[in-house]
N, C-alpha and C positions, 0 to 999 in steps of 0.2 A: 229548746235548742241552746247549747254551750258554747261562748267563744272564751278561748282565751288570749291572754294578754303574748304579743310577740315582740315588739318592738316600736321605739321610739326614733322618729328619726329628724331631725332640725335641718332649717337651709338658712341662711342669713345671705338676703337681696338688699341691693341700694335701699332700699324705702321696709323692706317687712322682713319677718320672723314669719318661716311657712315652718310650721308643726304637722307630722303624718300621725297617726297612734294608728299602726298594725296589730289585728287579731285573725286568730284561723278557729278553725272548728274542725268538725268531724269530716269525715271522708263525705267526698261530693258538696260538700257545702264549700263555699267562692269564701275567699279572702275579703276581709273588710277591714276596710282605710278610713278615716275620720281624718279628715283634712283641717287646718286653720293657719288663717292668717292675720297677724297681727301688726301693725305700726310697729317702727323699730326704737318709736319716743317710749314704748309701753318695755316698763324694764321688771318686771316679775308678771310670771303665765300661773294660773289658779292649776296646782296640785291634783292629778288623781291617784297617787299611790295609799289616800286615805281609804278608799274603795277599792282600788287594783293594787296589791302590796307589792304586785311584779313588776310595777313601776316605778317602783323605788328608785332604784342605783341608776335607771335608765335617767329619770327626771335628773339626777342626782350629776350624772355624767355628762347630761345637756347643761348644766348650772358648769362641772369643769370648764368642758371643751370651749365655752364663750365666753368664759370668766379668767381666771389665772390657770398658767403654763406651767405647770411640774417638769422637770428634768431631770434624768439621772442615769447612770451605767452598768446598776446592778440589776438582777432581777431578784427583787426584793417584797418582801412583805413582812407584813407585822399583824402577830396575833397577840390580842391584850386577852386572856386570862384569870378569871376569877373566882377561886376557888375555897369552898369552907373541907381543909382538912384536901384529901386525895380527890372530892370531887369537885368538880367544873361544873359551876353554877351558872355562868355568865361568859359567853366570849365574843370577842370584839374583832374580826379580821381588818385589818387595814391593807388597802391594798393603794394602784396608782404611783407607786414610788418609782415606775419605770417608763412613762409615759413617754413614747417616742413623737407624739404627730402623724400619727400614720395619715389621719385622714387630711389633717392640712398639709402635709408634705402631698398627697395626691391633687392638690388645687390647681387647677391649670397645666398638668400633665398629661402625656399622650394616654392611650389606651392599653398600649405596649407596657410602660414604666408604670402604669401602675398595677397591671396585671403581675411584675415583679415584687412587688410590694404585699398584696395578696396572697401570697405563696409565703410567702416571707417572714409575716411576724410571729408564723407561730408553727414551725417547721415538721412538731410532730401531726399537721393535718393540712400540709400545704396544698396535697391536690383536691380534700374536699372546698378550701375557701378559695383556691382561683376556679373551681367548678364554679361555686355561684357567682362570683364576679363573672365570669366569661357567659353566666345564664343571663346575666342581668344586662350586658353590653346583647348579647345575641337577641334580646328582646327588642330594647331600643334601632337596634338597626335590621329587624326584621329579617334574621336570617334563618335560613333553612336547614339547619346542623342533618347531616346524611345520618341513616339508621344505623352505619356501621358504627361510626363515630359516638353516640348515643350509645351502644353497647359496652364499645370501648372502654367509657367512662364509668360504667357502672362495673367493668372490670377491674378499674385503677381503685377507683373511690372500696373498693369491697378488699382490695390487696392492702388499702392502706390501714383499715377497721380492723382486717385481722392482724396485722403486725402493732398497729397502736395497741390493742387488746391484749396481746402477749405482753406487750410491755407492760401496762397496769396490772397485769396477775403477776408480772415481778416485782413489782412497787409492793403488791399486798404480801407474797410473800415474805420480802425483806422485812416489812414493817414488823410482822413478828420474827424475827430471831429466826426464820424458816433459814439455813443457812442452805442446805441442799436442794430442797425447793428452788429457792429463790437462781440458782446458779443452773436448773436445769431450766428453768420459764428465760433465765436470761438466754439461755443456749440459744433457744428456739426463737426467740424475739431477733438475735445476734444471725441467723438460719433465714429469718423472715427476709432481713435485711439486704443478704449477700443474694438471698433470690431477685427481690425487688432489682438493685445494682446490676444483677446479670440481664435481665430482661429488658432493664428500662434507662439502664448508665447512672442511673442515682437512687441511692438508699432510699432516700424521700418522698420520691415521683416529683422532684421539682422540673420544670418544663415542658411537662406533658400537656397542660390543658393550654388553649386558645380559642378566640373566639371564632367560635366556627367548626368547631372541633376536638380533633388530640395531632400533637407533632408524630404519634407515632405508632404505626398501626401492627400488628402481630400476623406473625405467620403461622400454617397449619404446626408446624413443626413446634414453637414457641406456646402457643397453647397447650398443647400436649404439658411440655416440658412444665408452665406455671398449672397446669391442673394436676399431675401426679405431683408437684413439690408441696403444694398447700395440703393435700392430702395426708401426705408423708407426716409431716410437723402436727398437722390436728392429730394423728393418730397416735403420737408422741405426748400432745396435751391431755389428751383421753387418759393416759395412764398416769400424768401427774394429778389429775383432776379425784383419781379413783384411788389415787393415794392421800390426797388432804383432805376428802371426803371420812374418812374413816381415821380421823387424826383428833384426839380430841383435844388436845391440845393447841391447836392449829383452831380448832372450831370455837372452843370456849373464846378466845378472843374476838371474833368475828360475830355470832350469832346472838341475837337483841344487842347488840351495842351500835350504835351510830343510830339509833332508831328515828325514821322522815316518816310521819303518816301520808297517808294518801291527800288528806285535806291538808295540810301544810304543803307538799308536793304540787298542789294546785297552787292554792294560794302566793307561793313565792314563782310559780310559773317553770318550776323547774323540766330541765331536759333532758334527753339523750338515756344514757342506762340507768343513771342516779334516779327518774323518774319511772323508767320502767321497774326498777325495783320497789319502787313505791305503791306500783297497780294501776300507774297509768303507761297504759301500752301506744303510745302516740310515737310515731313515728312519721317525717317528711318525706321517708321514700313512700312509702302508702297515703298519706293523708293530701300532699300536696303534690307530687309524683314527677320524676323529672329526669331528664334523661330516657334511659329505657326501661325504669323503673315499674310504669304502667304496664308490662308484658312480662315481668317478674313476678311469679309467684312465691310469697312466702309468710310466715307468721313471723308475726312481732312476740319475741321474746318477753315473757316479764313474769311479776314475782309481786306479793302482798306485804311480806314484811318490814320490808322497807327498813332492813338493817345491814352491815357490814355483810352478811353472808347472804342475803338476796342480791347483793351490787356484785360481787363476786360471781355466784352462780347467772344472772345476765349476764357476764363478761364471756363465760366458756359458750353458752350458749349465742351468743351471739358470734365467736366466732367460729363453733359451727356453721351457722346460720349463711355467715360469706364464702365457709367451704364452700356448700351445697350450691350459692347461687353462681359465684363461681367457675365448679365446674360444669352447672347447667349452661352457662353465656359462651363457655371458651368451646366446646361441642357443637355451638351452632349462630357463630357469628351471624351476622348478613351480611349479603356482599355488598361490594360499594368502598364509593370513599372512605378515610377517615376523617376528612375535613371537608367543610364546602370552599367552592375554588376561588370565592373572591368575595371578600365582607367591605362592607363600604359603610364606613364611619356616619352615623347619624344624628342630628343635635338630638334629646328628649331624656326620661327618665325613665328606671326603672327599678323595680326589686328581683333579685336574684338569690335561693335561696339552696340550700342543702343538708341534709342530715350528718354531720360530721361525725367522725367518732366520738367525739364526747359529747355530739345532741346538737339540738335543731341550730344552724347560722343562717343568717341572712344580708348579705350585702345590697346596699341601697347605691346607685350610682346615676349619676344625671351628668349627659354631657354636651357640650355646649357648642354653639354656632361655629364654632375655628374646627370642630372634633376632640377639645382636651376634656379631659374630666373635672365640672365643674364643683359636684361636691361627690363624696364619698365617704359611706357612714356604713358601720357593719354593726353587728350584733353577735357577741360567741357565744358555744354554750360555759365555756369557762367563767365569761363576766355574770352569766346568769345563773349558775350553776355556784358560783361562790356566795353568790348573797345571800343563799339560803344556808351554807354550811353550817352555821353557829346552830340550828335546828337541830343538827347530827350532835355536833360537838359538846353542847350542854345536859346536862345532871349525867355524866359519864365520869368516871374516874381519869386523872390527869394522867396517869401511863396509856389511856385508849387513845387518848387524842392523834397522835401519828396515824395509829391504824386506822384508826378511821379518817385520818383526811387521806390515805393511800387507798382506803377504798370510794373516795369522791376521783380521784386519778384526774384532779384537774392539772391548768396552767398558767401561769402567774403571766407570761407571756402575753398571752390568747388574750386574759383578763386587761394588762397595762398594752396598750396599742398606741 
C-alpha cells in the first residue's frame, strides 16, 4: 500500500506548535493525518523532506510563514540559470516575491470574507479553491449540501478546467512562435469566457460557491444553451489539435524535451496534468471524490512520457473529458435545491479539498468559538507543481526553457499567497 505525501499544515496556540502531515493513497483507502505537538519554547521541528522530497518547499514555507514577512506588488519570480554553452545544466527558480498574507489576513475573519479571499488569489481557478474552502467549512458545521447543488458544482468546477485548458494550449502554442495557432486556441479560450459571463455574470465564476451550495442554479433552457456551446468550441479544438498534431515543426519542440519521469513525478509529489503526463493517473475527483463526483463516470486521462508533448496531449484530452461530463450532468440535473436553506456557523477544524485545474488543492480551515476563522492554510498545485520544475527544466537547451515552462502552465499567483 502507497501513500503519498499532500500536505503540511501548522497552527500556532498560546503555549504549542500543532503540525498535521496529510497523505492520501489510492482510491477507497481514508486519508491519513500524523498529528504533533510541540511546546512553543521548542524553536526548530526535525525535517522529513530527507525521506518525503514533497516536503520540501511545504517545511520550507512553514519556516517563512512564522519566520520573516516578504512584501511586494509585482507578480514576480526569479529563475537563476546555469548553463555550459546553449545547455541548462542547473536551475534555480525563486519564487515568494509576492507574498500577500493571505492566510494571516484570514485570522479572525468571518466565513463570508474569507471565502472572498479564497476565490481571489489566484483568479484563473477561483471556483475550484472556494469549492474546497466552502468543503471544508460545510464539514465543520455539518451541513447537508442538496444533490442539486453538488451537481451544480461539478458543472462550474468542469466549465472552469475547460476554459483554463484552452488557455494553457494557448500559452504552449505562443511559446513556439505558433502565431496562428496561438490566436485560434486564444479565440476559443476568449469564446470560453463570454459563455462563462453569459451564463454565470463573470468570466471567472467568481461568486458562485457558498457554503452550503452554489448562489445560482441553471434552468432547462441554460443548460441546453452551456451544453451545445462547450460542444461547439471542443469541435473547433479537435481541428486545431489535428493540425499541430501533423506539424512537425510545432512537434520537434515539444516531444522529449521537458522530460519528468514517473519516479521523479513521485518523488517531488507532483499534480494535476504535469503528473498525469508523467503516468501517474491520480486524480481527487476519483481518489477522494467530492461533490457529485462519486456518480460521475469517467477515465482519468494520462500519458508515459512525461515530456512537453504528453502535458499537451493531457490538456486536449482532458478537455474533452469536461466536454463529456458536462454534458452528461447538464441532461439530468436532480431536482432540489441549489443551496441548503440555513448553515449555522460552527467552532472546529477541517480539510477541504479539490482537483483544480492545474491539480490536487486542499484548504485547511479551523474555526473558532465567536465563528471567525481561526487559522487558514491551503496548499496549490501551482506551489507544488513548481518545485519540481527545474526537473523539466535542466540538461535541455536554454531556447526550450519558455516552452517548457508554458507546458507546466503554472501560476506565480497560486504559488506566492
Amino acid at each position: 500500500m502507497e501513500y503519498d505525501f499532500a500536505s503540511l499544515i501548522v497552527e500556532e496556540t498560546a503555549e504549542n506548535w500543532l503540525l498535521r502531515y496529510i497523505f492520501y493513497g489510492e482510491p477507497a483507502i481514508e486519508q491519513v493525518q500524523l498529528y504533533m505537538r510541540l511546546n512553543k519554547a521548542e524553536r526548530t521541528i526535525p525535517s522529513i523532506s530527507t525521506i518525503i522530497h514533497a516536503a520540501d518547499w511545504h517545511e520550507r514555507e512553514a519556516r517563512d510563514f512564522f519566520g520573516p514577512v516578504y512584501s511586494d506588488v509585482a507578480e514576480s519570480a526569479l529563475f537563476l540559470l546555469e548553463s555550459v554553452g546553449e545547455d541548462v545544466i542547473r536551475t534555480t527558480p525563486r519564487f515568494f516575491y509576492k507574498f500577500r498574507g493571505v492566510e494571516k489576513i484570514a485570522e479572525g475573519q468571518s466565513v463570508g470574507r474569507v471565502l472572498l479571499l479564497a476565490e481571489r488569489f489566484s483568479g484563473t481557478s477561483a471556483f475550484a479553491h472556494s469549492l474546497a474552502f466552502c468543503q471544508a467549512v460545510e464539514t465543520i458545521c455539518q451541513v447537508d449540501v442538496p444533490a442539486r447543488a453538488k451537481a451544480l458544482r461539478v458543472v462550474f468546477a468542469e466549465l472552469e478546467r475547460f476554459r483554463h485548458h484552452l488557455a494553457a494550449i494557448a500559452g504552449i502554442c505562443n511559446s513556439t512562435a505558433l502565431a496562428v495557432a496561438t490566436s485560434q486556441a486564444s479565440i476559443l479560450e476568449e469564446e470560453a469566457l463570454r459563455l462563462s459571463c453569459s451564463l454565470t455574470g463573470h468570466r471567472y465564476l467568481f461568486g458562485l460557491n457558498l457554503p452550503g451550495g452554489v448562489s445560482l442554479d441553471l434552468s432547462i433552457g441554460q443548460c441546453e444553451f452551456l451544453s451545445y456551446g462547450v460542444q461547439v468550441l471542443f469541435h473547433k479544438l479537435q481541428r486545431l489539435f489535428n493540425l499541430l498534431r501533423y506539424s512537425s515543426s510545432f512537434l520537434d519542440r515539444l516531444a522529449e524535451v521537458g522530460m519528468v519521469s514517473k519516479e521523479q513525478a513521485r518523488s517531488y509529489g507532483l499534480v494535476g496534468p504535469i503528473a498525469r503526463a508523467s503516468g501517474i493517473a491520480r486524480d481527487l475527483r476519483q481518489v477522494l471524490p467530492y461533490a457529485a463526483y462519486a456518480d460521475v463516470s469517467f477515465e482519468v486521462p494520462g500519458e508515459e512520457e512525461g515530456d512537453g508533448y504528453a502535458r499537451l496531449r493531457v490538456l486536449f484530452r482532458e478537455v474533452g473529458q469536461s466536454v463529456n461530463i458536462l454534458r452528461g450532468l447538464l441532461s439530468s440535473l436532480p431536482k432540489g435545491e441549489a443551496a441548503a436553506s440555513q448553515v449555522a456557523v460552527k467552532p472546529g477544524a477541517a480539510l477541504g479539498w479539490a482537483e483544480a485545474p492545474r491539480g490536487a488543492t486542499s484548504h485547511w480551515v479551523r474555526i473558532d468559538e465567536e465563528g471567525r476563522v481561526a487559522r487558514y492554510h491551503l496548499t496549490t498545485p501551482s506551489f507544488t507543481n513548481w518545485h519540481g520544475f527545474h526537473l523539466a527544466a535542466e540538461d535541455f537547451a536554454y531556447q526550450d526553457f519558455p516552452i517548457i515552462m508554458a507546458t507546466f502552465g503554472l501560476s506565480n499567483a497560486e504559488c506566492d499567497r
